[in-house]
ChimeraX commands (.cxc) that place a marker at each C-alpha (Angstrom):
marker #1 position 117.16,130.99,72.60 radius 0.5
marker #1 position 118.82,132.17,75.82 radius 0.5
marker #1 position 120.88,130.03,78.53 radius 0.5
marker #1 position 120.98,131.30,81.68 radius 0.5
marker #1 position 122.54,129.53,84.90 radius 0.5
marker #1 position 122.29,131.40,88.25 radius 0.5
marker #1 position 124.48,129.95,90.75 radius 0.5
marker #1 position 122.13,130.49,93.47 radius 0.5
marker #1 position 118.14,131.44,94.59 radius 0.5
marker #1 position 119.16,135.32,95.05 radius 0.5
marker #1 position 120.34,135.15,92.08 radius 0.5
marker #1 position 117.46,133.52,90.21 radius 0.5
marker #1 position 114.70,135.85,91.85 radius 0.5
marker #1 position 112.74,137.56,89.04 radius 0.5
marker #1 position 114.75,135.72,86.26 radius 0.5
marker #1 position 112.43,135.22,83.12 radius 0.5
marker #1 position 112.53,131.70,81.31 radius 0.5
marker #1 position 111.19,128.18,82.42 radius 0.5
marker #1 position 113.49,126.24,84.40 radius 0.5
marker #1 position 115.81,123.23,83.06 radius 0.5
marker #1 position 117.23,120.43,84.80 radius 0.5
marker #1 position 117.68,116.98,83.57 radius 0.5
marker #1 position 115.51,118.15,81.02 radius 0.5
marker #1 position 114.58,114.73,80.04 radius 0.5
marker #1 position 110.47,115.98,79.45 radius 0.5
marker #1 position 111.08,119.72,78.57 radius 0.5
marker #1 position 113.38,119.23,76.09 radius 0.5
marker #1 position 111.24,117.19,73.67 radius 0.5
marker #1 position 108.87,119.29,74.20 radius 0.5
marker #1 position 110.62,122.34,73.30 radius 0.5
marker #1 position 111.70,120.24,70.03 radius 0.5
marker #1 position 107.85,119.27,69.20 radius 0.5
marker #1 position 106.91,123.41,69.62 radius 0.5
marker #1 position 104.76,121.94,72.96 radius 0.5
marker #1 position 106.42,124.76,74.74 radius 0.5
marker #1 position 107.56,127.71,73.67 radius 0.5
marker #1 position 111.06,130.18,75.60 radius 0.5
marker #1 position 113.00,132.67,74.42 radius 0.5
marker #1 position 114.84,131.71,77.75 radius 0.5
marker #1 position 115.58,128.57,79.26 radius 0.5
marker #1 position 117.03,128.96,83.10 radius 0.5
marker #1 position 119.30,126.26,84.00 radius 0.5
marker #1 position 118.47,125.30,88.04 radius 0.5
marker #1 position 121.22,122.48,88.52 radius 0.5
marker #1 position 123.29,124.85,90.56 radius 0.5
marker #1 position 120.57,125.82,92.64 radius 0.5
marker #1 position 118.16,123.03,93.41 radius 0.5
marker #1 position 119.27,121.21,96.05 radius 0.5
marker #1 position 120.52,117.10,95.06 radius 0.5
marker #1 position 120.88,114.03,97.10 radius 0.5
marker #1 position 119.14,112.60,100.01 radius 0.5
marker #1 position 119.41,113.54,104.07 radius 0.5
marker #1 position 116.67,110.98,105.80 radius 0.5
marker #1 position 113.45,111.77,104.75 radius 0.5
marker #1 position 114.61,114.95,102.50 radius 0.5
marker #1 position 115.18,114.74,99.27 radius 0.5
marker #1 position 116.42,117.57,97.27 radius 0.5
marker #1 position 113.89,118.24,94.03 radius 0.5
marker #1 position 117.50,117.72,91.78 radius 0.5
marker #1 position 117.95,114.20,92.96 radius 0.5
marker #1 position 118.03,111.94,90.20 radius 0.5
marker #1 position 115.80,108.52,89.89 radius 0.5
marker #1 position 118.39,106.68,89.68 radius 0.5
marker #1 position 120.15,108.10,92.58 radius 0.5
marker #1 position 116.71,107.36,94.73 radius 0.5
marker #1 position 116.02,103.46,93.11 radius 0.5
marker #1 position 118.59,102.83,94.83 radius 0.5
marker #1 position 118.74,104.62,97.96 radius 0.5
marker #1 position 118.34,101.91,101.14 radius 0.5
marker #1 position 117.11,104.65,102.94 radius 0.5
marker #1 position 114.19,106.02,100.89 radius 0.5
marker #1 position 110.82,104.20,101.43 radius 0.5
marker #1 position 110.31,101.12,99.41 radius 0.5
marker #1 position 107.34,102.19,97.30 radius 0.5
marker #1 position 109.78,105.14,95.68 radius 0.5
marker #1 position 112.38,102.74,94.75 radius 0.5
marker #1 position 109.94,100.72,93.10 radius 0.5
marker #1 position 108.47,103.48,91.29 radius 0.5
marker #1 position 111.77,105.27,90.28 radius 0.5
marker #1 position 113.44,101.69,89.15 radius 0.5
marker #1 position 110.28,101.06,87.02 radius 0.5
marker #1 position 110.12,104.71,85.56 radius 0.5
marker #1 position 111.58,104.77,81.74 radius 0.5
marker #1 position 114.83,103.66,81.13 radius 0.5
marker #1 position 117.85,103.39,82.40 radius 0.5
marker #1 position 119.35,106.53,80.86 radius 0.5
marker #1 position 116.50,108.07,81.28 radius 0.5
marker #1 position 116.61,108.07,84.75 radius 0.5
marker #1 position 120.09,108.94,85.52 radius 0.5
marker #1 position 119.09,112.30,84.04 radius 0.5
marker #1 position 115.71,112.67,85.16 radius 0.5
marker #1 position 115.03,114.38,88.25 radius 0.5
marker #1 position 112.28,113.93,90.98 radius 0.5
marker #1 position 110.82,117.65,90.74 radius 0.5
marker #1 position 110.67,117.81,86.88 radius 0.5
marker #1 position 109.36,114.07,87.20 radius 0.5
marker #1 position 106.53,115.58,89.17 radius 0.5
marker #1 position 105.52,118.05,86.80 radius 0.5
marker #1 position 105.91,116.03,83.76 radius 0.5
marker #1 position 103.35,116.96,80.64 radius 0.5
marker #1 position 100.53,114.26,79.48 radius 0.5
marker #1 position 101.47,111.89,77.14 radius 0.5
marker #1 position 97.95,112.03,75.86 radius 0.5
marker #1 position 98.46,111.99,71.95 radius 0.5
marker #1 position 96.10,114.50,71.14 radius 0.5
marker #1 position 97.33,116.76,73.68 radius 0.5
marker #1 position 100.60,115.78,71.97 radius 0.5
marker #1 position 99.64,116.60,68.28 radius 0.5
marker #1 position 98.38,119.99,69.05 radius 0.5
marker #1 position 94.65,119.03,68.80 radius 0.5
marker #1 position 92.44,121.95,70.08 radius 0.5
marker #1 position 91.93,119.65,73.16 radius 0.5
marker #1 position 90.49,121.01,76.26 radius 0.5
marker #1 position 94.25,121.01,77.82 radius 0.5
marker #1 position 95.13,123.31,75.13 radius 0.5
marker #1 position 92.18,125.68,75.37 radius 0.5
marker #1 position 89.87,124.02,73.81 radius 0.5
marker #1 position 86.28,122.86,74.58 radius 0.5
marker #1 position 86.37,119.36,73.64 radius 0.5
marker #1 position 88.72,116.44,75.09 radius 0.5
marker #1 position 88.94,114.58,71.70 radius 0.5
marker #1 position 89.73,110.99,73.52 radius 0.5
marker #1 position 85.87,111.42,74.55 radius 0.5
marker #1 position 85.10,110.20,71.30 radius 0.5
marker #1 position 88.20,108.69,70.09 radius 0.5
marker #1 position 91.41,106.36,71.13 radius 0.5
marker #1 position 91.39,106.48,74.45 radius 0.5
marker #1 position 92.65,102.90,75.84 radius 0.5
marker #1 position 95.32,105.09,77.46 radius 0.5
marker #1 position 93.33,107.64,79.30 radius 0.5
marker #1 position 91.84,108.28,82.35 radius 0.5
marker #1 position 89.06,106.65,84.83 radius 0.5
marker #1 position 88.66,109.02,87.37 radius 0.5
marker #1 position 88.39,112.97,87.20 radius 0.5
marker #1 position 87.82,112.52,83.36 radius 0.5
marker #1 position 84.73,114.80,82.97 radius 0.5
marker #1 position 86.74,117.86,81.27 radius 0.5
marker #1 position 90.03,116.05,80.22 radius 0.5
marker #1 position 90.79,112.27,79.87 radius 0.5
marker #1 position 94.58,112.52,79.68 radius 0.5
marker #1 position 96.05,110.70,82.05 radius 0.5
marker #1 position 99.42,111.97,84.47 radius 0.5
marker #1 position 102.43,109.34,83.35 radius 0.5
marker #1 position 104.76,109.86,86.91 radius 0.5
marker #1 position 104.98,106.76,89.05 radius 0.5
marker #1 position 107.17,108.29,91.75 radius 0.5
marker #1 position 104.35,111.12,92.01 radius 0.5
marker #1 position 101.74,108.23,93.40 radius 0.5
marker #1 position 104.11,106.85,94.91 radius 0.5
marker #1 position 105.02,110.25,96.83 radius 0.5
marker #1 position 101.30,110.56,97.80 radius 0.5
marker #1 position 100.59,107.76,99.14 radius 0.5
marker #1 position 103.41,108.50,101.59 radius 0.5
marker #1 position 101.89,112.05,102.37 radius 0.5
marker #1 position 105.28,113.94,101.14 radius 0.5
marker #1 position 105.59,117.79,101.63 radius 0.5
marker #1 position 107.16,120.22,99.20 radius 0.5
marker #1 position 109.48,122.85,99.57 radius 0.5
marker #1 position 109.19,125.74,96.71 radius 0.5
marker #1 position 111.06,128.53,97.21 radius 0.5
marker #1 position 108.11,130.69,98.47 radius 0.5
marker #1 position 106.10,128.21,100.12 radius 0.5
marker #1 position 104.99,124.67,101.36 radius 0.5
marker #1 position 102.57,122.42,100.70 radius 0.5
marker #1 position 101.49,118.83,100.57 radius 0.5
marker #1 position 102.09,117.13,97.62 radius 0.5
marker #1 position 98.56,116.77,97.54 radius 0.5
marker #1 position 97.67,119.96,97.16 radius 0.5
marker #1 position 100.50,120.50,94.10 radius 0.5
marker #1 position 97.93,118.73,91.61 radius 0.5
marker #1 position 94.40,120.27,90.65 radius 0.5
marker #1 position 92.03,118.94,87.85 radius 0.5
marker #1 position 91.44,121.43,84.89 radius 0.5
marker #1 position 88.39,123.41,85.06 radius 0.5
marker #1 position 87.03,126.21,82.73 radius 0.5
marker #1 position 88.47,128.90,84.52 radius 0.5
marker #1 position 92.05,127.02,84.73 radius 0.5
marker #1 position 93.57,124.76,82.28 radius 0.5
marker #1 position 96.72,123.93,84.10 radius 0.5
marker #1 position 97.03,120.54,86.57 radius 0.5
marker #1 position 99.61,121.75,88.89 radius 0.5
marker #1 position 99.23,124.70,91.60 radius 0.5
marker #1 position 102.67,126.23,91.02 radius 0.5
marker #1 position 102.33,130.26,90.27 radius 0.5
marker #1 position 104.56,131.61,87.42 radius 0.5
marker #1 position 108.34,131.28,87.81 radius 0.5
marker #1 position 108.00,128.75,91.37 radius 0.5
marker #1 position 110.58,126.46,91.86 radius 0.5
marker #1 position 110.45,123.09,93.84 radius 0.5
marker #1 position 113.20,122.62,95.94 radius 0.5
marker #1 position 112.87,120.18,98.29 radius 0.5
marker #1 position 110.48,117.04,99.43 radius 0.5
marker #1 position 109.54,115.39,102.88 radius 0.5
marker #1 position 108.78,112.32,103.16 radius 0.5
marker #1 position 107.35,110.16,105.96 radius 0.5
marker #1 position 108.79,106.93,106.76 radius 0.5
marker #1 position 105.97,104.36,106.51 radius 0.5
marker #1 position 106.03,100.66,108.08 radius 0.5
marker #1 position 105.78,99.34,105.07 radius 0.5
marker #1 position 104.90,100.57,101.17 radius 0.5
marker #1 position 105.36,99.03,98.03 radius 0.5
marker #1 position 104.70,100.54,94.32 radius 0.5
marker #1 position 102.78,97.79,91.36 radius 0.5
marker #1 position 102.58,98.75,88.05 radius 0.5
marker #1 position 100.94,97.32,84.91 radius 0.5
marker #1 position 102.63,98.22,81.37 radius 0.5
marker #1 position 102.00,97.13,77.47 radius 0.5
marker #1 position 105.97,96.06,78.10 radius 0.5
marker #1 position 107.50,94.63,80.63 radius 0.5
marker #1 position 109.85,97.74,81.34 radius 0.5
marker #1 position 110.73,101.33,79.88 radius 0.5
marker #1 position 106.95,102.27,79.39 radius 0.5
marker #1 position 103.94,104.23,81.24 radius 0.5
marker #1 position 101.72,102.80,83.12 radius 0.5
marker #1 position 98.45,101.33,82.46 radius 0.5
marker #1 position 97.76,101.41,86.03 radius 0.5
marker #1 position 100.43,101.95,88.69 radius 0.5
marker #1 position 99.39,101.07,92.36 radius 0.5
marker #1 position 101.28,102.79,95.13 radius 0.5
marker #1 position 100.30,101.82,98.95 radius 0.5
marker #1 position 101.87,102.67,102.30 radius 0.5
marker #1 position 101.09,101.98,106.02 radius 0.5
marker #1 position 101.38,104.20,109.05 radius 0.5
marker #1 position 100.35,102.12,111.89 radius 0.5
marker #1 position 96.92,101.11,111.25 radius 0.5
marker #1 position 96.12,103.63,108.26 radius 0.5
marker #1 position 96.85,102.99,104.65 radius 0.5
marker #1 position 96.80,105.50,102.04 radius 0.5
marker #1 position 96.73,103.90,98.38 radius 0.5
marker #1 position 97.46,106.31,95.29 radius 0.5
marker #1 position 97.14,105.34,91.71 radius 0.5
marker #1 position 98.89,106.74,88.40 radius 0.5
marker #1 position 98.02,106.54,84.87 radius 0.5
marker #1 position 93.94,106.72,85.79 radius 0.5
marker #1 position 93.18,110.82,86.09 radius 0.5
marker #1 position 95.08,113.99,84.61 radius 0.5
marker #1 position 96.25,114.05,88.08 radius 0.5
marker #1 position 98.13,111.17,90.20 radius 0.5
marker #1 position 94.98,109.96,92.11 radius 0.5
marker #1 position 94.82,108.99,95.58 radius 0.5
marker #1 position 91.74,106.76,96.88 radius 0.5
marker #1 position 90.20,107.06,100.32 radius 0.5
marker #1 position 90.06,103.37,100.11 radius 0.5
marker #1 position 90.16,99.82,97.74 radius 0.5
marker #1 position 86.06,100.44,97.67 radius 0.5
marker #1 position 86.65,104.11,96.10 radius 0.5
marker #1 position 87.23,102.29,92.95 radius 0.5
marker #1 position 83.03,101.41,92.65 radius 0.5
marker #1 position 83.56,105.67,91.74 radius 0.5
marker #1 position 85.32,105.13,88.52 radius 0.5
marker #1 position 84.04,107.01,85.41 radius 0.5
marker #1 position 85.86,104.68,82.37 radius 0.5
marker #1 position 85.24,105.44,79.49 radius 0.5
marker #1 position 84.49,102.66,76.94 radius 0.5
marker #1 position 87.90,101.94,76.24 radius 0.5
marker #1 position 89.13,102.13,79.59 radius 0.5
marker #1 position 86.93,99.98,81.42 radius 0.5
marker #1 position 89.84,97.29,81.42 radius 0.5
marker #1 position 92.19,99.62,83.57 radius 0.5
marker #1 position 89.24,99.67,86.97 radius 0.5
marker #1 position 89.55,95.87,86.46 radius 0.5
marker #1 position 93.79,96.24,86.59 radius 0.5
marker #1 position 93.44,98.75,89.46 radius 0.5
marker #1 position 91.63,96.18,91.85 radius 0.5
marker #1 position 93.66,93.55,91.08 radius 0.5
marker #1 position 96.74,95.45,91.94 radius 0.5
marker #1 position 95.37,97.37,94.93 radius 0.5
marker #1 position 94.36,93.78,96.57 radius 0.5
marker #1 position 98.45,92.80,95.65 radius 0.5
marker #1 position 99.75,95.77,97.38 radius 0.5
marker #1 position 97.16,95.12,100.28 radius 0.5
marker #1 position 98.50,91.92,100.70 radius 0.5
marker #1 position 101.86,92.99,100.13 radius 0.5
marker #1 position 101.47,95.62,103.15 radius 0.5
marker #1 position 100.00,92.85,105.77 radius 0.5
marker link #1:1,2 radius 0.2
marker link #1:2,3 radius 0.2
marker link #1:3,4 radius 0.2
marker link #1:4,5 radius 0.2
marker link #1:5,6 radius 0.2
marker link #1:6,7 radius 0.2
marker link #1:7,8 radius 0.2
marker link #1:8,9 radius 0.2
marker link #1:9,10 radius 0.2
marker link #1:10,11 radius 0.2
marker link #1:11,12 radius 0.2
marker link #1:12,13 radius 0.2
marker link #1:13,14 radius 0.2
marker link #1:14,15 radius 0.2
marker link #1:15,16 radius 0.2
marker link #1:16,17 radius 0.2
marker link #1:17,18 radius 0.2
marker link #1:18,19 radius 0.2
marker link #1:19,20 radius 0.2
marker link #1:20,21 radius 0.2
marker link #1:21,22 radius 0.2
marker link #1:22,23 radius 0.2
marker link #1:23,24 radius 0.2
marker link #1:24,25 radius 0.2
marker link #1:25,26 radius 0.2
marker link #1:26,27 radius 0.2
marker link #1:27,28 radius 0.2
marker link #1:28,29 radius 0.2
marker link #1:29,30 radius 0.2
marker link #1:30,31 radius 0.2
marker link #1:31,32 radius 0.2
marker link #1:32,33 radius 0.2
marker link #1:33,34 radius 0.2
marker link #1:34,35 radius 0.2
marker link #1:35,36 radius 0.2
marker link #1:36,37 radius 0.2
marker link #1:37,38 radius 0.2
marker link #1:38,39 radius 0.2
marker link #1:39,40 radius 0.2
marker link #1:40,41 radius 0.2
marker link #1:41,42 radius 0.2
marker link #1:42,43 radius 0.2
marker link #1:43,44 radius 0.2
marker link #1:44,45 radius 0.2
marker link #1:45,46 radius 0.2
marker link #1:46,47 radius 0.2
marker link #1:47,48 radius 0.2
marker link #1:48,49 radius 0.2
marker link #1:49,50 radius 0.2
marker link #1:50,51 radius 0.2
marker link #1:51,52 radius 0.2
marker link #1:52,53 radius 0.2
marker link #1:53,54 radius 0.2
marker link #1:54,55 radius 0.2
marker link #1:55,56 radius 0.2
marker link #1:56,57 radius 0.2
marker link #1:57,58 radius 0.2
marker link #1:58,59 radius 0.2
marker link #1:59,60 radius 0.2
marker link #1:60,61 radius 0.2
marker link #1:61,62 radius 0.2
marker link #1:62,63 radius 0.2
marker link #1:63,64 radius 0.2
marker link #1:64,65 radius 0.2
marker link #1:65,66 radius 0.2
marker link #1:66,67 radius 0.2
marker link #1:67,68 radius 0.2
marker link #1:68,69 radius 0.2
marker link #1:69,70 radius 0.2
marker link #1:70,71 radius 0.2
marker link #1:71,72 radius 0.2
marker link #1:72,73 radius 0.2
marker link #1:73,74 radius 0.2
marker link #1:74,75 radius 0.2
marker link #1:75,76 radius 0.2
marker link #1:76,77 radius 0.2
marker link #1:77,78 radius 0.2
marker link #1:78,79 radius 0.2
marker link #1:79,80 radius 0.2
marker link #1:80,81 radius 0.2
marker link #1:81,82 radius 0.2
marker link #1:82,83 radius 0.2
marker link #1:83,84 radius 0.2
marker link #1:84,85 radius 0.2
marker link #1:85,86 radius 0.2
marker link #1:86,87 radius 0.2
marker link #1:87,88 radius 0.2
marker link #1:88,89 radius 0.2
marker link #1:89,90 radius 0.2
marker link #1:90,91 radius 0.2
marker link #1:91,92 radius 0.2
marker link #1:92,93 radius 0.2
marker link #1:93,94 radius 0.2
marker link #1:94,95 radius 0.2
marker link #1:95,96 radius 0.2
marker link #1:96,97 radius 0.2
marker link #1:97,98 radius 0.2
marker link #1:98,99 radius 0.2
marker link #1:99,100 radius 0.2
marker link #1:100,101 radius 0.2
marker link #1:101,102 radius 0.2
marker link #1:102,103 radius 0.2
marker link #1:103,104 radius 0.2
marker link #1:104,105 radius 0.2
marker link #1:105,106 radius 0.2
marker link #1:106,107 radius 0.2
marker link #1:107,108 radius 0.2
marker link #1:108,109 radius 0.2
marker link #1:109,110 radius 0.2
marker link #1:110,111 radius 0.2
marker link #1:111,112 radius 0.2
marker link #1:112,113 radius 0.2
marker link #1:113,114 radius 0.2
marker link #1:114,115 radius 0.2
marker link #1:115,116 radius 0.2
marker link #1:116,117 radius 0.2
marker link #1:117,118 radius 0.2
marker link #1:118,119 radius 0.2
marker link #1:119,120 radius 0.2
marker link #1:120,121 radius 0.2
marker link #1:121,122 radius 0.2
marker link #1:122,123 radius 0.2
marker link #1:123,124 radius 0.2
marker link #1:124,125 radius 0.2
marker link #1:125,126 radius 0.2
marker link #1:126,127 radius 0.2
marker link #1:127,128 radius 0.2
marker link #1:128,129 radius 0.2
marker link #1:129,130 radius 0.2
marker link #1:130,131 radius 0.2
marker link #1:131,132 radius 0.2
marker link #1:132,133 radius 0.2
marker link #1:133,134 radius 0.2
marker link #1:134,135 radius 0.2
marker link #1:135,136 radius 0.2
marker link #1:136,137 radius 0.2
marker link #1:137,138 radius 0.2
marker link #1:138,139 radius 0.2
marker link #1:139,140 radius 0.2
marker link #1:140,141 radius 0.2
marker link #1:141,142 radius 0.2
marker link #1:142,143 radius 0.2
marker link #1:143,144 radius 0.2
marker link #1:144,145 radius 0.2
marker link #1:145,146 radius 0.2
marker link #1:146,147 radius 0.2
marker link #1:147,148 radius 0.2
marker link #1:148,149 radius 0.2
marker link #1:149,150 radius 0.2
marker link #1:150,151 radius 0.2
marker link #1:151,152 radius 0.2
marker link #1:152,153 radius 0.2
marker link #1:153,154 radius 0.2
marker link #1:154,155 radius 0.2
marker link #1:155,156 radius 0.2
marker link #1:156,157 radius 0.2
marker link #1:157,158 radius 0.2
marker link #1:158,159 radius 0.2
marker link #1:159,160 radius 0.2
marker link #1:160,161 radius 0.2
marker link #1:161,162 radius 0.2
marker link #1:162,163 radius 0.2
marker link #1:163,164 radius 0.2
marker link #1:164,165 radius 0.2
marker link #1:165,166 radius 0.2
marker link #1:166,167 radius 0.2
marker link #1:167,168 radius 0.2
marker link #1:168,169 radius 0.2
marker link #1:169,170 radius 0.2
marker link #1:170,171 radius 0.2
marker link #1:171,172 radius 0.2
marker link #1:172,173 radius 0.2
marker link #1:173,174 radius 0.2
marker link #1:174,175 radius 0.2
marker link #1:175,176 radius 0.2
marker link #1:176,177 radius 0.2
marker link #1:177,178 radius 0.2
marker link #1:178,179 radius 0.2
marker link #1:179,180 radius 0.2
marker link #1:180,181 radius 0.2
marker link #1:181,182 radius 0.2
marker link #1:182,183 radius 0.2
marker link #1:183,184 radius 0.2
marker link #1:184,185 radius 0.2
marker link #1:185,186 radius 0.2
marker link #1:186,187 radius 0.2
marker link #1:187,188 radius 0.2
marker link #1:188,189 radius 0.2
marker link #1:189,190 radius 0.2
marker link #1:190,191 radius 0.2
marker link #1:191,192 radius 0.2
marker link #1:192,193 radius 0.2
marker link #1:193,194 radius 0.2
marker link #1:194,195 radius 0.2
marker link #1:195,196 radius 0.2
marker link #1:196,197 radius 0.2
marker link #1:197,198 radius 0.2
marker link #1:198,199 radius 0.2
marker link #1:199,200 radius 0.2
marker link #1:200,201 radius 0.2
marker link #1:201,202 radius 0.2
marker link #1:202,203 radius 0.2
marker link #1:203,204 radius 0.2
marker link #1:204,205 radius 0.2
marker link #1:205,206 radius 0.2
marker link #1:206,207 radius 0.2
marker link #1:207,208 radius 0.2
marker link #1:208,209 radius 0.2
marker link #1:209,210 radius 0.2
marker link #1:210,211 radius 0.2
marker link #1:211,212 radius 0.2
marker link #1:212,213 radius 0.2
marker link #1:213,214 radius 0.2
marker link #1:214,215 radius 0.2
marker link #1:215,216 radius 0.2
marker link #1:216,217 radius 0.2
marker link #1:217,218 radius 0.2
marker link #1:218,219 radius 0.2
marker link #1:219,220 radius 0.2
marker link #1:220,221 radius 0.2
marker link #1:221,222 radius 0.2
marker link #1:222,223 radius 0.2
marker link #1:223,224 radius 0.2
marker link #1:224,225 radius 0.2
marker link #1:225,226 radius 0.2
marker link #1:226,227 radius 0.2
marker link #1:227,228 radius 0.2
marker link #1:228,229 radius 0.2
marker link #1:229,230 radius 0.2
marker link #1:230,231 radius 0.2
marker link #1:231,232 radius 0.2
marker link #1:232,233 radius 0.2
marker link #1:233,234 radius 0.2
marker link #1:234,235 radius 0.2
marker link #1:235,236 radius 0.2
marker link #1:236,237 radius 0.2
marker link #1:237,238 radius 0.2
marker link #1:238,239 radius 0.2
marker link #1:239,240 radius 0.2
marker link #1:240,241 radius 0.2
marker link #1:241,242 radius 0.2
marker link #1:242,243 radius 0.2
marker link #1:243,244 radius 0.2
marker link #1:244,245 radius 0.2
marker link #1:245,246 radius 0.2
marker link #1:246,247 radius 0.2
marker link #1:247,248 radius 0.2
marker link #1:248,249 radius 0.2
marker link #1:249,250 radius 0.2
marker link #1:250,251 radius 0.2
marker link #1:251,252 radius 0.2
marker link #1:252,253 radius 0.2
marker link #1:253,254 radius 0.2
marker link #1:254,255 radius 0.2
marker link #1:255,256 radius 0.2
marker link #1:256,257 radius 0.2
marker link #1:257,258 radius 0.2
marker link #1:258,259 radius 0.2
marker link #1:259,260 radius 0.2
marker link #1:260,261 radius 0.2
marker link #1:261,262 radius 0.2
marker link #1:262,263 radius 0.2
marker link #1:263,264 radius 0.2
marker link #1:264,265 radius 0.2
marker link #1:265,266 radius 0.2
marker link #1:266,267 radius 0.2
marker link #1:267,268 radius 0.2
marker link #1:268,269 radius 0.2
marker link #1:269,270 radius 0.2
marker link #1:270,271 radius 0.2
marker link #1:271,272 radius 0.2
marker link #1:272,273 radius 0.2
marker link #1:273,274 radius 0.2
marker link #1:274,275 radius 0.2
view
């Protein structure tokens, strides 16, 4: 396997190989044969790192935004309750974004429907995990907290061909498209935008008390009289609601029934928490 490291985005145009930066979720799954390279591009030296107001550069670390006074509220609670400690001094905020499903038969190579497959295997078996909304094709369910936490505060990306809201980065698999991000081939996030809300706050219910995914993570944030609430750990996809009453629309599956329960429990704390 090849290293490469371009020292800057001229440099890097065209290169071949998927992109490495903490590598705290592409390494592991390089080592499980998840993902295959014959080249691995190492972006440190060109993503952009730290945090100028309301930009943050895709290389900042979660660690580095936990405890940022100036970053909204709801990220620092979802970056301080992301994995460990460790974990999140290498981790950074674009690769969290785009991290894989932890769904264990996505994991074990099961001809899922993530993998090509017609069948999403949690359908019919363990699924206490997976997902209650969007689940018709795929149950897995997306593990980032800082990703709802990031929607609900209406970020923008920066790529280096393009922008969009973060919103629009995340698409649930269909027949004709297996993947749950939007990036094309080779695209590189570079940058985020994000508003400053009155107030936000990030809740999150876990098997353990810390270093785990989330059951249900509940991310809120108010601009003047609108709040926009996003969930993780529910849908393939972080998942934002119109409202508390869009959870009557959940589609649980047997097994995850429990997690609508969690979800308006939480949603009514953050509410609170907000007013």
């Amino acid at each position: 396997m090849e290293l490469r490291q371009p020292s800057s985005l001229a440099e890097l145009d065209g290169a071949d190989g998927l992109a490495l930066a903490g590598g705290t979720d592409l390494v592991p799954l390089l080592r499980d044969g998840l993902v295959e390279a014959e080249t691995l591009v190492d972006v440190r030296a060109v993503v952009p790192r730290g945090i100028d107001g309301g930009t943050i550069g895709a290389g900042t670390t979660l660690a580095e935004l936990e405890v940022d006074p100036e970053s909204p509220q709801a990220l620092r609670e979802a970056c301080a309750l992301a994995a460990s400690p460790q974990l999140r001094s290498m981790g950074t905020i674009g690769g969290n974004l785009l991290q894989a499903t932890r769904c264990w038969y996505w994991r074990l190579k099961y001809p899922c429907f993530l993998h090509g497959g017609s069948t999403c295997h949690a359908r019919q078996g363990a699924h206490r995990e997976h997902a209650i909304f969007g689940n018709e094709h795929c149950a897995s369910a997306h593990p980032s907290d800082p990703a709802a936490a990031l929607l609900s505060l209406g970020t923008t990306l920066r790529t280096d061909r393009r922008e969009l809201p973060l919103a629009d980065l995340y698409r649930l698999p269909t027949e004709d498209d297996r993947d749950v991000t939007a990036l094309e081939p080779g695209e590189l996030i570079l940058e985020l935008e994000v508003p400053k809300p009155e107030a936000s706050t990030y809740l999150k219910a876990m098997d353990r008390t810390r270093f785990t995914f989330a059951l249900v993570g509940v991310a809120a944030a108010r601009f003047g009289s609108e709040t926009k609430i996003a969930l993780a750990g529910v849908a393939p996809i972080p998942w934002l609601l119109e409202s508390a009453d869009d959870l009557d629309r959940a589609t649980p599956l047997p097994g995850t029934a429990y997690k609508v329960d969690l979800a308006r429990a939480l949603v009514r704390r953050a509410l609170d928490a907000l007013a």
